[in-house]
N, C-alpha and C positions, 0 to 999 in steps of 0.2 A: 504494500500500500504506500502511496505517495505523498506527500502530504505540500500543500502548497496554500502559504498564508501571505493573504491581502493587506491585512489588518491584522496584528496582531491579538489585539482584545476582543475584536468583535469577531473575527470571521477568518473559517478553515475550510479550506475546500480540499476533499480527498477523493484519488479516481481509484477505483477497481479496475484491475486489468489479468485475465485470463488467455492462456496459451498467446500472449504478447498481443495481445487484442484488444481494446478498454472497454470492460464489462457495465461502468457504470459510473458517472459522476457525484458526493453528495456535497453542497454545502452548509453545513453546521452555522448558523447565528447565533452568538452568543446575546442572550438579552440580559441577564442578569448570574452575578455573580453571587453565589451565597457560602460563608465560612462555616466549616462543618468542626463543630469542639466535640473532643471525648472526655466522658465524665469517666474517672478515672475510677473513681469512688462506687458509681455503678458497675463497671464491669469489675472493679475487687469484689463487691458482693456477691454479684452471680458466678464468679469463681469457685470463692468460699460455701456457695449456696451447691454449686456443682459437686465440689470437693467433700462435701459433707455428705449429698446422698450416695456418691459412689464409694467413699465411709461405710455410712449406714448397712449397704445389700452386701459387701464383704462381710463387714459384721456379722449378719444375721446368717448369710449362710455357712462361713467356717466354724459359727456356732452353733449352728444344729450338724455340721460336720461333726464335731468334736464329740455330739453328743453319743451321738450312735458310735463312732471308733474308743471310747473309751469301755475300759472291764473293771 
């Protein structure tokens, strides 16, 4: 893919080209621009929230493991 820019902030025009043939023109307008933040504090929770239940189903099942291999 090629990439060819008119305007930097607003506008990218890319060709597709097949068996050296151009398959296809598009150009992309950019009309606005939005700043995407990660909450950092959110994805530690769902970590921790992850971490806890793959925890938990170990737990519970090396624990009825245990129960039946012991005499």
């Amino acid at each position: 893919m090629k990439t060819h820019n008119n305007n930097l902030k607003t506008c990218f025009i890319n060709s597709c080209w097949q068996n050296n043939e151009i398959a296809g023109i598009i150009k992309l307008i950019v009309i606005e621009e939005i700043e995407f933040k990660l909450n950092y504090h959110v994805i530690l929770m769902g970590a921790i929230v992850i971490i806890g239940v793959i925890s938990i189903i170990f737990w519970k099942a090396f624990k009825e493991r245990m129960r039946y291999t012991m005499h």
